[in-house]
BAGU-197958 format. One record per residue (C-alpha): residue in three letters; chain; y, z, x; residue number from 1. Coordinates in pm, whole numbers. Each point is the difference from the previous one (the first is absolute). Layout:
BAGU-197958
<site><code>ALA</code><unit>A</unit><py>Y</py><pz>Z</pz><px>X</px><pos>NUM</pos></site>
...
END
This chain:
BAGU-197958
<site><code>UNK</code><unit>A</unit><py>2731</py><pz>-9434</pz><px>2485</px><pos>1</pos></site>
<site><code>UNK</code><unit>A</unit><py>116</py><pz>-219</pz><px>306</px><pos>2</pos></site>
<site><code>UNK</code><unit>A</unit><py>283</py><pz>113</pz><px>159</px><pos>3</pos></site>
<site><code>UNK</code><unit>A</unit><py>223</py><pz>-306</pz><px>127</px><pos>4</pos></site>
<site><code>UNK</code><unit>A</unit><py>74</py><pz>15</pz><px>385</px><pos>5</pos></site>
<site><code>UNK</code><unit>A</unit><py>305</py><pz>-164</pz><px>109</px><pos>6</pos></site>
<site><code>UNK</code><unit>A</unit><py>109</py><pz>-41</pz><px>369</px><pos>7</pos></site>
<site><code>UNK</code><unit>A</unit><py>333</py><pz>207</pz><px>147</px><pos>8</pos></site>
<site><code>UNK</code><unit>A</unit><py>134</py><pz>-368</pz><px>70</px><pos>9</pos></site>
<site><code>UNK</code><unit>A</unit><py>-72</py><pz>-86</pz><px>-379</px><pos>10</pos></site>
<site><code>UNK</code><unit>A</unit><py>189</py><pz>350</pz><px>-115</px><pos>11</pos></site>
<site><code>UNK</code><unit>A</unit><py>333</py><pz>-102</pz><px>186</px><pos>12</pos></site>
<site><code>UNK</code><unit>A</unit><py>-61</py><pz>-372</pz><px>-110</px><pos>13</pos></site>
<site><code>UNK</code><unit>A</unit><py>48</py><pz>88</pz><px>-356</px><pos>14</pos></site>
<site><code>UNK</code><unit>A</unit><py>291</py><pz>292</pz><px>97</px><pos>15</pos></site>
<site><code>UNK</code><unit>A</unit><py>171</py><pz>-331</pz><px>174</px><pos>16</pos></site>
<site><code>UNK</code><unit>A</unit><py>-45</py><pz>-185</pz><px>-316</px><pos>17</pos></site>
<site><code>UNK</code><unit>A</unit><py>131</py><pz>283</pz><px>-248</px><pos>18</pos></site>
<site><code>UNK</code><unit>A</unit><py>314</py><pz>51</pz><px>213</px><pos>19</pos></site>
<site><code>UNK</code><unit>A</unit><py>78</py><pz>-346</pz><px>-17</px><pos>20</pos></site>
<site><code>UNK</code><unit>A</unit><py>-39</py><pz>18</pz><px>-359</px><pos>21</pos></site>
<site><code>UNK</code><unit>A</unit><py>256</py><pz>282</pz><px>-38</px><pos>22</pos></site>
<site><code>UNK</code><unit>A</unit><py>-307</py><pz>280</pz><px>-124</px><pos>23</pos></site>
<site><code>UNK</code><unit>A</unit><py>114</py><pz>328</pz><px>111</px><pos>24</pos></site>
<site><code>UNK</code><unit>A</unit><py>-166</py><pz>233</pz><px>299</px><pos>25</pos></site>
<site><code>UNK</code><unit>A</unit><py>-238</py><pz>140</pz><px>-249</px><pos>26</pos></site>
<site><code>UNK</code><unit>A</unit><py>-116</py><pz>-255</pz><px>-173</px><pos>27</pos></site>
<site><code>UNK</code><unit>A</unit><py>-295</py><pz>-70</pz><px>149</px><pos>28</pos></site>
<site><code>UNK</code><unit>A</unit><py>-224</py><pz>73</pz><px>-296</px><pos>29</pos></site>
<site><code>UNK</code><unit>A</unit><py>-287</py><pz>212</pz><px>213</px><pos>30</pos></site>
<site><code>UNK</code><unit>A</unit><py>-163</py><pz>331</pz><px>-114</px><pos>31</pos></site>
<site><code>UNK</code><unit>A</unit><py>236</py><pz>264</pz><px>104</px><pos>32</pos></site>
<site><code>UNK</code><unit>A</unit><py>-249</py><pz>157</pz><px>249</px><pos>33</pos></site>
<site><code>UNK</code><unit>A</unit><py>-56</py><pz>-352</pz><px>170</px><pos>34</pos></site>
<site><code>UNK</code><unit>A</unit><py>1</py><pz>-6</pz><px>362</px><pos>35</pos></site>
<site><code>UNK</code><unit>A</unit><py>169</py><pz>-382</pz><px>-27</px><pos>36</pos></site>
<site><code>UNK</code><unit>A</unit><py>351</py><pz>137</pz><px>-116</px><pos>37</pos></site>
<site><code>UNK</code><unit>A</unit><py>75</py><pz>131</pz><px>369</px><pos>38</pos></site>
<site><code>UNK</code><unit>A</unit><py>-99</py><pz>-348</pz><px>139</px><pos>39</pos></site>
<site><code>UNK</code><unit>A</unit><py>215</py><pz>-177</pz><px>-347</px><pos>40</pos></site>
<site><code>UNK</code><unit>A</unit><py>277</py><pz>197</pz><px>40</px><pos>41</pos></site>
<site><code>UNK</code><unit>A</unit><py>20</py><pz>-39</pz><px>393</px><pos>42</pos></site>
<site><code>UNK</code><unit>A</unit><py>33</py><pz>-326</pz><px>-61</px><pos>43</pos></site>
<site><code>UNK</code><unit>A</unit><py>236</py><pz>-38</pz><px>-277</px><pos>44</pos></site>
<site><code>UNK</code><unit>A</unit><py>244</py><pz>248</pz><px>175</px><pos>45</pos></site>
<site><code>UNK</code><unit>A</unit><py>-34</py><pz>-270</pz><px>339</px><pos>46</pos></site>
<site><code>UNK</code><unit>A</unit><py>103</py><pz>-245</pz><px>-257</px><pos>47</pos></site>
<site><code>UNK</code><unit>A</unit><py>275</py><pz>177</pz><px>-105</px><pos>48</pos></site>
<site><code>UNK</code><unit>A</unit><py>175</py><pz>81</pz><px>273</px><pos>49</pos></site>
<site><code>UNK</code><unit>A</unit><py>-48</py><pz>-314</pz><px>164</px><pos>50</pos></site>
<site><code>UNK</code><unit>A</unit><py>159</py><pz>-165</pz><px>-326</px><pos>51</pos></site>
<site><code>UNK</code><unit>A</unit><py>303</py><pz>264</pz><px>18</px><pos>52</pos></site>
<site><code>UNK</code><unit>A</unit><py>58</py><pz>-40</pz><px>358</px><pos>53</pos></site>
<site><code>UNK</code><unit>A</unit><py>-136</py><pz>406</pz><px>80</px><pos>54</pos></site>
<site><code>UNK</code><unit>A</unit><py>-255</py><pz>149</pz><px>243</px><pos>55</pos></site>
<site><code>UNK</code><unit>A</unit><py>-223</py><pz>225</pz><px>-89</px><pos>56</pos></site>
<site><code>UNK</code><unit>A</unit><py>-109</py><pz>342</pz><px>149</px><pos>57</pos></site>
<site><code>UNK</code><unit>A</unit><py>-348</py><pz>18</pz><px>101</px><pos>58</pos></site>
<site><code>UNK</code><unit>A</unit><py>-79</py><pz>347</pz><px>89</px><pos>59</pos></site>
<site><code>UNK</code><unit>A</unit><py>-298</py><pz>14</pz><px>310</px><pos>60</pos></site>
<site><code>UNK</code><unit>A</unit><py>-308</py><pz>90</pz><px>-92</px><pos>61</pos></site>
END
């Protein structure tokens, strides 16, 4: 079996694309032990709260 491997750009490409589609934060449609979901979910939530006018918290690392 090949696994596919998809770039961190093309992960928030496609969490761009379902926000804009209305798809909700976890409907990305990975495995539920997939690394991507941090990366899609990042990404959607950026979406989000630059559609509803918020700012996010982003805890140091």
């Amino acid at each position: 079996m090949m696994d596919q491997v998809i770039s961190i750009a093309m992960i928030e490409e496609k969490a761009r694309d379902a926000f804009s589609r209305g798809a909700g934060r976890d409907e990305h449609g990975f495995n539920w032990h997939s690394p991507a979901i941090e990366a899609w979910q990042a990404e959607w939530d950026r979406c989000a709260a630059e559609a509803w006018g918020i700012e996010l918290e982003v805890s140091p690392p």
